[in-house]
C-alpha positions as CSV (number, residue, x, y, z in Angstrom):
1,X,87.9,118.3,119.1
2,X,84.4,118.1,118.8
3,X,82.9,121.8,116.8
4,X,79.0,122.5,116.5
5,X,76.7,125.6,114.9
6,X,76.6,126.7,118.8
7,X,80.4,127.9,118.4
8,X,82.0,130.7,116.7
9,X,80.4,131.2,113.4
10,X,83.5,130.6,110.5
11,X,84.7,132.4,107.5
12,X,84.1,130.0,105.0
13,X,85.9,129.3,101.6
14,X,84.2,126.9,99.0
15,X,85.7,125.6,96.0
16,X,83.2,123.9,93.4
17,X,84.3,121.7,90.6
18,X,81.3,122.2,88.4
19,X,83.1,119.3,86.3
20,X,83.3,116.7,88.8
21,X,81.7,113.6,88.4
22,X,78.3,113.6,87.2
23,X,76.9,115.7,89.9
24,X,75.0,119.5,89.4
25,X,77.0,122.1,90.2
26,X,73.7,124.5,90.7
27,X,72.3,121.9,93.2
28,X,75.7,121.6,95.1
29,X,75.5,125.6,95.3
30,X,71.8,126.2,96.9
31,X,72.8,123.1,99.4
32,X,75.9,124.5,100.2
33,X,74.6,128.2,100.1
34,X,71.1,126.8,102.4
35,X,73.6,125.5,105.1
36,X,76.2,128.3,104.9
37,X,73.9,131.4,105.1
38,X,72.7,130.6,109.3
39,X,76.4,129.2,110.1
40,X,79.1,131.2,108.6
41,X,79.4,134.7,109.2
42,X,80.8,135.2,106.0
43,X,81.2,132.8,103.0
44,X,82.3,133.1,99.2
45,X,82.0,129.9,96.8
46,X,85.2,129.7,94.5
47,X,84.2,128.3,91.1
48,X,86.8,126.7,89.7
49,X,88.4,126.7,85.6
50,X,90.5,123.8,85.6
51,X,93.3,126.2,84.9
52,X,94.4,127.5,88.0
53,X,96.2,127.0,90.4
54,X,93.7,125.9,93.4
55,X,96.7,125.6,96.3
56,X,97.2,129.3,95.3
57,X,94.0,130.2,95.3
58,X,93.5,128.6,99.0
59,X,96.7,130.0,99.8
60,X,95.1,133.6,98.6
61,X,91.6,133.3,100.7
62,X,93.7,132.3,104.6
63,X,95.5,135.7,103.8
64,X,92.5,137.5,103.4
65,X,91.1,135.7,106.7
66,X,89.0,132.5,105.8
67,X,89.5,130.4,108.6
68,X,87.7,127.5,106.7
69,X,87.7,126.0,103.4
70,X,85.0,123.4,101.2
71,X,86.0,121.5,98.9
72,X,83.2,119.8,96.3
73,X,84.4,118.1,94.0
74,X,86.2,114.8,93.1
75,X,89.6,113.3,94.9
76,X,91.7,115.3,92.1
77,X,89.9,118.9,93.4
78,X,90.0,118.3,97.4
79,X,93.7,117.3,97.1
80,X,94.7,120.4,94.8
81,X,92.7,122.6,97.2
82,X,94.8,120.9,100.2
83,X,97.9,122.0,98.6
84,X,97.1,125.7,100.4
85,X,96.1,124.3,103.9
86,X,99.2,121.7,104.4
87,X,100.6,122.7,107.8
88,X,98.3,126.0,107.8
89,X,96.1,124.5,111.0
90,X,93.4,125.5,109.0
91,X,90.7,122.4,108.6
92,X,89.4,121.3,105.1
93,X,85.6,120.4,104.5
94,X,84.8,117.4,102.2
95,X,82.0,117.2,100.0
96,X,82.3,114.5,97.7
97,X,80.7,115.1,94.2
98,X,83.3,113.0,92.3
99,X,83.9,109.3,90.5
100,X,85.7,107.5,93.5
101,X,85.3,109.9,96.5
102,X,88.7,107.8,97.7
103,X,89.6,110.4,100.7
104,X,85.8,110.2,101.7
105,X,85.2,106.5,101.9
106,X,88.3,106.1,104.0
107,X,87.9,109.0,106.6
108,X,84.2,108.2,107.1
109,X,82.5,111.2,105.2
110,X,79.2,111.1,104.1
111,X,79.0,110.2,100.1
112,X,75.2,112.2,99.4
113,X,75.3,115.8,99.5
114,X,73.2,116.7,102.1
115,X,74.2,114.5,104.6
116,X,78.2,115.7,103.9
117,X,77.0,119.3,104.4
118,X,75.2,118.8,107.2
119,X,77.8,117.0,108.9
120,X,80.4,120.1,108.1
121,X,78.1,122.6,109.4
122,X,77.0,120.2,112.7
123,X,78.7,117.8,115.6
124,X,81.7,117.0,114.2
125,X,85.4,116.4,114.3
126,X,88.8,116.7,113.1
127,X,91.0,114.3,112.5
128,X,94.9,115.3,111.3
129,X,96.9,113.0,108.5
130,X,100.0,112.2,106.5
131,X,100.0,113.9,102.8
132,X,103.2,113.6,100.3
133,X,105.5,115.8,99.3
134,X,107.1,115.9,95.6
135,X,108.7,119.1,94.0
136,X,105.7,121.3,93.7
137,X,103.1,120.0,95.6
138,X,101.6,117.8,98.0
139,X,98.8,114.7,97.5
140,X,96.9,112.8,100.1
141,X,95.9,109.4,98.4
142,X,98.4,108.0,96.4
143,X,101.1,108.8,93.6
144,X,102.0,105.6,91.2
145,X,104.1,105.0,88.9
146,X,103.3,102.9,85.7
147,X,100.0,101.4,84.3
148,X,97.9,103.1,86.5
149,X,99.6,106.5,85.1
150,X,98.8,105.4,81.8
151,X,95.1,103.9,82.8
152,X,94.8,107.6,83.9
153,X,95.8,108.9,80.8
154,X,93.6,107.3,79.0
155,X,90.1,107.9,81.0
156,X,88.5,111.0,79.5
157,X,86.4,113.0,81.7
158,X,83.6,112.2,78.8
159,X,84.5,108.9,78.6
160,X,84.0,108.8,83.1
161,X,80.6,110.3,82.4
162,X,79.6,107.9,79.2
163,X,80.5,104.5,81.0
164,X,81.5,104.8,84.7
165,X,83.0,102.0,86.4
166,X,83.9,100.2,82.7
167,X,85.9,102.9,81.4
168,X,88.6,101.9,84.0
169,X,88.4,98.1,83.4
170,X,88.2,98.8,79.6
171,X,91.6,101.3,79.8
172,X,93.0,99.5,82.6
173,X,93.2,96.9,79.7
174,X,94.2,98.7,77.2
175,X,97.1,100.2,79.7
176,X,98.3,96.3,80.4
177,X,98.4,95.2,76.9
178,X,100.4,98.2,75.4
179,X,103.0,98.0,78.4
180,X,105.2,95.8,79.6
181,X,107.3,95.7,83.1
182,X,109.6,99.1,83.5
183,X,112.9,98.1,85.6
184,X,113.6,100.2,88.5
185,X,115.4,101.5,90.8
186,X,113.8,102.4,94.1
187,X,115.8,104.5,96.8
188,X,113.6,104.3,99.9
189,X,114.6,105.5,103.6
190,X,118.5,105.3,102.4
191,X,118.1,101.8,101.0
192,X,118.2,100.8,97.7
193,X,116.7,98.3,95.5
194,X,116.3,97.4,92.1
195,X,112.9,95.2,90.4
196,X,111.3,94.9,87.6
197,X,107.7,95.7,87.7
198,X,104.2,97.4,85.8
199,X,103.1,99.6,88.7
200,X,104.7,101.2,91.6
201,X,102.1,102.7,93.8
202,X,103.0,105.7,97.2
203,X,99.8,104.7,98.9
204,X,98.9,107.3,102.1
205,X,95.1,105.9,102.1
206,X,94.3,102.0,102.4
207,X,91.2,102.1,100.0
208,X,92.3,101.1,96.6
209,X,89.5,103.0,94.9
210,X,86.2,101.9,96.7
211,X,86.0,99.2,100.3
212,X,86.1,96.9,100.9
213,X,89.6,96.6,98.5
214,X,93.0,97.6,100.2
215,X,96.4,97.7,99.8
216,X,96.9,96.1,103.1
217,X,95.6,96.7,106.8
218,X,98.6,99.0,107.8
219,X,98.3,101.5,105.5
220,X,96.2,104.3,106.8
221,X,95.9,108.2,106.0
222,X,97.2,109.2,110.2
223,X,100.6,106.8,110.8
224,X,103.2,109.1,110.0
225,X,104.6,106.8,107.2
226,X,103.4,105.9,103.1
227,X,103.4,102.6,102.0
228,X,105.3,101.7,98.6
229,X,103.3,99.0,96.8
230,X,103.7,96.8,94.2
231,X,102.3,93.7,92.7
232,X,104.4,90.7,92.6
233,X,103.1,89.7,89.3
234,X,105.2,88.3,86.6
235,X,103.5,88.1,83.6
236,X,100.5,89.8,81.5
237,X,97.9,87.3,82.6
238,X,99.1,87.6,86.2
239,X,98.3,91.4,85.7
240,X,95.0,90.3,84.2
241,X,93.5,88.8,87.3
242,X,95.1,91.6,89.5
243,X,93.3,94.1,87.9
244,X,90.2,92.2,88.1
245,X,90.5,91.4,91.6
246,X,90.7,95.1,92.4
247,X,88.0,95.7,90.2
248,X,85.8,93.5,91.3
249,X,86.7,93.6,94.7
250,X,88.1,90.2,95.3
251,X,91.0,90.6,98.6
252,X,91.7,87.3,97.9
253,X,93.1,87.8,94.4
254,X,95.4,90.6,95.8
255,X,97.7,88.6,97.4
256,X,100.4,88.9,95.2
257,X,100.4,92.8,96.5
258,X,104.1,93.6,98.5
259,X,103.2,96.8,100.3
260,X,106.9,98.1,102.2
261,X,106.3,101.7,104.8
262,X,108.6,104.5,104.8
263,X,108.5,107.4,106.8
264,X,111.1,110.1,105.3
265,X,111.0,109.6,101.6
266,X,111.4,107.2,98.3
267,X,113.0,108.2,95.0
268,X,111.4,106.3,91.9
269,X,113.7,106.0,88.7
270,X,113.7,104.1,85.7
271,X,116.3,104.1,82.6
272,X,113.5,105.7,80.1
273,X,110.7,107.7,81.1
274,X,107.8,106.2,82.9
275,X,104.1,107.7,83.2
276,X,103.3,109.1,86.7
277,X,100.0,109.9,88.3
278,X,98.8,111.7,91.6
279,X,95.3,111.3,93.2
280,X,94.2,110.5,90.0
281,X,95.7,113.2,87.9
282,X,98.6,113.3,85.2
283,X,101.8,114.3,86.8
284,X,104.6,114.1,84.2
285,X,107.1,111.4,84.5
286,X,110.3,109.3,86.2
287,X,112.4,110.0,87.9
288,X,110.5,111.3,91.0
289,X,110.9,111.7,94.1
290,X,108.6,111.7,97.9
291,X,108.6,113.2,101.0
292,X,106.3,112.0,103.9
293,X,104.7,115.3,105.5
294,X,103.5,113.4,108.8
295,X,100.6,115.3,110.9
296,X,100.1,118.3,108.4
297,X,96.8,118.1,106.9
298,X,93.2,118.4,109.0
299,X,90.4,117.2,107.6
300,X,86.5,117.7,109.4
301,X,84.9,114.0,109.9
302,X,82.1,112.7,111.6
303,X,82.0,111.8,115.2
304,X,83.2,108.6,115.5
305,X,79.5,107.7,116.5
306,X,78.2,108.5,113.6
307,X,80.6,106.9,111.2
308,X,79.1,103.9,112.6
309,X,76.4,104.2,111.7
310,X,76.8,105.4,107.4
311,X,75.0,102.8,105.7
312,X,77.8,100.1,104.6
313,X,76.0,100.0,101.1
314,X,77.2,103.7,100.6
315,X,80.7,102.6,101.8
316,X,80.7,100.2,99.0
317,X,78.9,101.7,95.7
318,X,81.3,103.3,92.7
319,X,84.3,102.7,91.0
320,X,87.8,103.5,91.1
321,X,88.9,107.4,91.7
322,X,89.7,109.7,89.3
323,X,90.6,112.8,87.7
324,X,87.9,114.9,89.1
């Protein structure tokens, strides 16, 4: 459903991740607080600390009668903010200030500031998707199990700042040559399996990172299912030019990439601890286990006329997502 100024002016939650990305926090503010001040009828902007406990904190703002919530910041802040609107029929505003802007890139959203804020507060559209499920919260992207966990462990927020796109080539590196393939045993949909492999990946959003790179053209953010991926990749220098494929976005060199759906849930284990990560953030380790929340999560998008027409350069610039 299509929403304007014109309608019913919103109560309006922001949360800002001063730390996101390389972007400034005190621009982000007067843009947001410029576009807010003629269209909500009431708005507060939620700075965040890093320390709590955001899906609470959303949680805390409906009950006090925000109808609306922002999220600026990086793919790591809009899905921990998301964790208080899943099923809540309340819709969640994008505006991307992180590294990868993943969720953004898929679903359309504009990647410069003023053109995401403008689209929030003009013509636009909802559009409702799929999130996952583990013990104690929900992500929308993806959650993986193995290198990727430990690329993640390794990228410093510094680091992100200092060297950009080469900080994940350089500790995607390092991640490969310090570990080898984990055996497994995946339980997915009442069926199980058992493989060998260096990265098991939940993917809910097609983009691996930045377009034009996928996991494969089914899986998408609104199908009521995840997609479990792995590589079929059998030794280190086989990893090698997977990694560089995805970094620098050669389709061609993922073929090796085995991506099976499920739509109830998968359980990941492994006989000694493995490294997990979701939407870019450290999330413990095996065993673990995910549910597939279908239809649960809305998220405000341009009108499908106007996605169209985002310049396919912006589609394509920046690196991998991460912990922002």
């Amino acid at each position: 459903m299509a929403n304007s100024p014109a309608s019913e002016q919103p109560r309006v939650f922001v949360v800002l991740n001063p730390a996101a990305g390389k972007s400034n926090p005190d621009r982000i503010r007067r843009v947001v607080e410029g576009q807010l001040d003629s269209f909500a009828e009431e708005y507060q902007i939620y700075t965040t600390t890093g320390e709590e406990d955001l899906g609470k904190v959303v949680g805390q703002a409906l009950e006090e009668g925000f109808n609306r919530v922002w999220a600026a910041g990086g793919d790591g802040t809009v899905s921990a903010a998301a964790n208080g609107l899943v099923n809540s029929g309340v819709p969640l505003g994008v505006i991307p200030a992180g590294t990868g802007n993943t969720l953004a890139r898929d679903l359309g959203i504009p990647l410069d500031l003023e053109p995401a804020c403008e689209m929030l507060t003009g013509s636009h559209t909802t559009r409702t998707i799929d999130v996952m499920q583990t013990s104690d919260r929900y992500f929308l992207l993806s959650v993986s199990v193995g290198v990727s966990a430990v690329m993640t462990s390794y990228s410093s927020r510094q680091q992100k700042d200092w060297m950009g796109t080469l900080s994940y080539i350089i500790n995607g590196i390092r991640a490969v040559v310090s570990n080898s393939f984990w055996p497994f045993e995946i339980e997915m949909d009442g069926q199980v399996r058992r493989y060998r492999a260096s990265e098991i990946n939940a993917a809910n959003a097609g983009i691996i990172g930045f377009e034009p790179i996928r996991w494969g053209e089914n899986v998408r953010l609104d199908d009521g299912q995840v997609h479990l991926c792995r590589a079929r990749v059998e030794n280190l220098w086989e990893v090698f030019a997977l990694a560089f494929g995805v970094a620098f976005r050669r389709q061609k060199q993922l073929q090796e990439l085995v991506c099976e759906p499920f739509s109830e849930y998968v359980v990941i284990r492994s006989r000694k601890s493995v490294p997990v990560q979701g939407d870019g953030e450290d999330y413990g380790t095996t065993p673990l286990r995910i549910d597939v929340v279908p239809g649960s999560l809305e998220i405000i998008v341009p009108l499908e006329d106007e996605q169209e027409g985002l310049d396919l350069g912006e589609l394509l610039e920046g690196p991998l997502g991460g912990k922002d």
